[in-house]
C-alpha positions in Angstrom: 0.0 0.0 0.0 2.7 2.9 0.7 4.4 2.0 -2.5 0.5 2.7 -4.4 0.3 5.8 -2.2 3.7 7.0 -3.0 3.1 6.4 -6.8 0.0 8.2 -6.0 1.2 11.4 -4.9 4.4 11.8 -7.1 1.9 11.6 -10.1 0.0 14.1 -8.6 2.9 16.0 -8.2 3.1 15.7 -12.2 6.1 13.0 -12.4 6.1 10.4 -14.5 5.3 6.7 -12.5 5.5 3.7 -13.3 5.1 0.9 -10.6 6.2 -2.5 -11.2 4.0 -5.5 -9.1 3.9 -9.4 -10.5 1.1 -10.3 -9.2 0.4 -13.2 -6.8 2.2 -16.7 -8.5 3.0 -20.0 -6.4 6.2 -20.9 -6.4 7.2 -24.8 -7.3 6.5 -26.3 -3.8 2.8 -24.5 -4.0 3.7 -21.7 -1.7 2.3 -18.1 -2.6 5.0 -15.5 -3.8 4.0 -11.9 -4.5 1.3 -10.6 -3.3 -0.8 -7.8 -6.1 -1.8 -4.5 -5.8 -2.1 -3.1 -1.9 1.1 -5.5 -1.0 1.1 -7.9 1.8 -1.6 -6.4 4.0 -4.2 -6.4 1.3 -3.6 -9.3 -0.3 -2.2 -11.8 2.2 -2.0 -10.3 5.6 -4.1 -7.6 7.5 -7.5 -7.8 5.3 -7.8 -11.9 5.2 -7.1 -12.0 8.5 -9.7 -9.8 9.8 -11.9 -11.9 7.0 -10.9 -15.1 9.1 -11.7 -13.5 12.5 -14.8 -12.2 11.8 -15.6 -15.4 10.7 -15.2 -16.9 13.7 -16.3 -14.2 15.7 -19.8 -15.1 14.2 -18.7 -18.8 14.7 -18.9 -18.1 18.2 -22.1 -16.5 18.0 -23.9 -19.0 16.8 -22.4 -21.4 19.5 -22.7 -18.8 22.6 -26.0 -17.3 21.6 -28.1 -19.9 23.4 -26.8 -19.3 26.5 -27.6 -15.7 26.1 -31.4 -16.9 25.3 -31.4 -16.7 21.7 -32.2 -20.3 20.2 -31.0 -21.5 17.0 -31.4 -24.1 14.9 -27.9 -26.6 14.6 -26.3 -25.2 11.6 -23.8 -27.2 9.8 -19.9 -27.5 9.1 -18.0 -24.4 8.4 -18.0 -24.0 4.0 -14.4 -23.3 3.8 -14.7 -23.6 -0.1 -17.1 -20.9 0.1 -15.4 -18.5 2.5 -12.1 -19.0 0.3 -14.1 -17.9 -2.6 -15.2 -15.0 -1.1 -12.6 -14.2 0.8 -10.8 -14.1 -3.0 -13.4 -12.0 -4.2 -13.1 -9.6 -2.1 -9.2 -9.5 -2.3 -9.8 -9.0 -5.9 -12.5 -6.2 -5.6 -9.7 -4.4 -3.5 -6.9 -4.8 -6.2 -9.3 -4.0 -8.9 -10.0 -0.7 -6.7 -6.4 0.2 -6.6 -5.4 -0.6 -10.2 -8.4 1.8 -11.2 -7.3 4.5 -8.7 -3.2 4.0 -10.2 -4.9 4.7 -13.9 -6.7 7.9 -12.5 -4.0 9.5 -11.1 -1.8 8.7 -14.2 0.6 6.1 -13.1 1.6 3.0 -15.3 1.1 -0.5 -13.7 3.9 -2.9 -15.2 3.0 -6.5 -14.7 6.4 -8.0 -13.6 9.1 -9.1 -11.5 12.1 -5.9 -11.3 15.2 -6.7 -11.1 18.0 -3.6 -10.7 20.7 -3.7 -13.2 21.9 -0.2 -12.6 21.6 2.2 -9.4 18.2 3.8 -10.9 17.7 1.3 -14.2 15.2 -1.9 -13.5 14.3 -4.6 -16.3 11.0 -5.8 -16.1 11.1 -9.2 -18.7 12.4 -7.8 -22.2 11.6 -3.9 -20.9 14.4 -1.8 -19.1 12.9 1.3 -17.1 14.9 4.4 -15.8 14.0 7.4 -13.5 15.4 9.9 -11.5 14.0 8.1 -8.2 13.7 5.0 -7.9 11.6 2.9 -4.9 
């Protein structure tokens, strides 16, 4: 997220920005590698982790409410398949939100890995990209 905000700002400030993200990929073993636009928090830290507790904060709910005088019917096991779907959903709403606010503001999203091959020079795949400032 501070890297969209800073990308942000310096085109409103009338630079010329480009920011390079890859995108989430799985690496051979399965495991997740990037993350998408927002960084880590977005897309696998801060916001599925307050998806997971609220969850189970309504988990608990449903288990506690009884005691508190409020019947219920059994309900079944948790549908993890479904919260994972909509947990990616709504991941995707938010990285769809910040890819549409990088456009407004004027900055270029390159999908890619960067790799540094000069103090401010990166190569993203076959493309080389140069600026003053470089984060």
């Amino acid at each position: 997220s501070g890297g969209v905000a800073s990308a942000r700002r310096a085109a409103q400030y009338g630079k010329s920005v480009a920011i390079v993200e890859r995108g989430p990929d799985r690496a051979d073993s399965g495991s997740r590698r990037g993350a998408g636009l927002g960084g880590t928090c977005v897309n696998m830290g801060c916001v599925p982790k307050k998806l997971f507790w609220t969850a189970a904060a309504h988990a608990e709910m449903l288990h506690t409410a009884p005691g508190y005088g409020v019947p219920l019917a059994k309900t079944g096991p948790f549908d993890w398949g479904g919260f994972k779907s909509r947990r990616d959903a709504y991941v995707q709403r938010l990285n769809s939100i910040y890819e549409k606010n990088l456009a407004n503001a004027g900055v270029e999203h390159v999908p890619g890995f960067a790799t540094f091959v000069g103090p401010r020079t990166v190569r993203v795949g076959e493309r080389t990209l140069t600026g003053r400032q470089v984060l």
